[in-house]
C-alpha positions in Angstrom: 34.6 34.4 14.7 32.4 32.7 12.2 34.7 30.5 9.9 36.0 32.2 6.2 35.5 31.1 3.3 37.9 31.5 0.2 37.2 31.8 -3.4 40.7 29.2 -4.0 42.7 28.9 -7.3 45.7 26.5 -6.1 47.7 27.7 -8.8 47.6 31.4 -8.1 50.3 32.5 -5.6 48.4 35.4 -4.1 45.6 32.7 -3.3 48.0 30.2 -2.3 49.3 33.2 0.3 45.8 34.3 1.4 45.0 30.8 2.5 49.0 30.3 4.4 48.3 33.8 6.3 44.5 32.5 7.0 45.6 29.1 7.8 49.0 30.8 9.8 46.0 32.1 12.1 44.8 29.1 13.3 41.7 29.6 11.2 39.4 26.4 9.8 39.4 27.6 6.3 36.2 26.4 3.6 38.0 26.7 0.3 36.2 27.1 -2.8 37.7 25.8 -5.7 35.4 28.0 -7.6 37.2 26.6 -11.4 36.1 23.1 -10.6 32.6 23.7 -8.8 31.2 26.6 -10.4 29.7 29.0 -7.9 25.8 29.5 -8.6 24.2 32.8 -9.6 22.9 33.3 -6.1 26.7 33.3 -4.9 27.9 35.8 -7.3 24.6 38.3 -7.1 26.1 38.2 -2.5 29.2 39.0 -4.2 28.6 41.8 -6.5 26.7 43.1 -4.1 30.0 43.9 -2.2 32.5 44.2 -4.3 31.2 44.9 -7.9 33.5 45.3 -10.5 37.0 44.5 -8.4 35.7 41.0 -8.5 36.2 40.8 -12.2 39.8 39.9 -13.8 39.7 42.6 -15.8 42.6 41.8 -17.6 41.8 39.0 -18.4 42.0 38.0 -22.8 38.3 37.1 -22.2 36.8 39.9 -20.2 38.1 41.6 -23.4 36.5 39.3 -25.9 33.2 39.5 -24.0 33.6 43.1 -24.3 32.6 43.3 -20.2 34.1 46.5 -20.2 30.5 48.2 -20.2 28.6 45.9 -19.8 25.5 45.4 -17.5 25.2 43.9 -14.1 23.2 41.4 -16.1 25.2 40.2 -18.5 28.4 40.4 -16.3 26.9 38.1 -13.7 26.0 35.8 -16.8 29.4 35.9 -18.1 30.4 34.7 -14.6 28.4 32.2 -13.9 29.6 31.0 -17.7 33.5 31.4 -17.2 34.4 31.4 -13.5 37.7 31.8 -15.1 36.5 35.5 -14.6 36.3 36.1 -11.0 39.6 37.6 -9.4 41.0 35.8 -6.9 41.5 35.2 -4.0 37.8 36.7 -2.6 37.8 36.2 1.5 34.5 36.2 2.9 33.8 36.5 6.4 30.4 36.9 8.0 28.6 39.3 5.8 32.0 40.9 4.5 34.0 39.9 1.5 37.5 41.4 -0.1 39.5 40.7 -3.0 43.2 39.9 -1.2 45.0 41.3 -3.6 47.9 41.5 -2.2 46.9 38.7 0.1 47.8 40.9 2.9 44.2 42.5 2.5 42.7 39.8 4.7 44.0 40.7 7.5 42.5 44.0 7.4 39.0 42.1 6.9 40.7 39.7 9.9 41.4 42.8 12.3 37.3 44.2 11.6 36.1 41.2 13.0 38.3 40.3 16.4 
């Protein structure tokens, strides 16, 4: 199994539990603390591509302000690459898959596809 990677907030509790039931496995986990290093256009484009508009916090004040609501792929991606603040968390990739875990109990649905 090739090793997960997780789109980390430290302060969320449902990321904080997605990395304790990924960690609970045994599993070396590459975190991405995606508030301090700032994923890269690239990153969220793979991203969108599988999981469009649930990776957005859509209730987030400033997905309001930036009126996202309708907004293009475009300018969402722009808007993301702007204020990671935006992506939902935590996002669980594995090989070519990725999920929201929200609850964190979602990864182990992605975990059961791949053993």
């Amino acid at each position: 199994m090739s090793k997960p990677r997780i789109y980390h907030n430290p302060r969320c509790s449902k990321s904080r539990g997605c990395l304790q039931i990924l960690e609970e496995r045994g599993l070396a986990v590459e975190q991405v603390r995606y508030l301090e290093e700032r994923p890269d256009r690239g990153e969220l484009e793979w991203l969108w591509q599988r999981l469009g508009r649930d990776m957005l916090r859509q209730g987030e004040a400033l997905y309001r302000d930036l009126d996202l609501a309708q907004a293009s792929v475009e300018r969402i991606l722009d808007a993301l690459v702007q204020h990671p603040i935006l992506i939902e968390r935590p996002i669980v990739i594995l090989g070519d898959r990725a999920v929201v875990a929200r609850p964190p109990e979602k990864v182990r649905e992605l975990l059961m596809e791949r053993q």
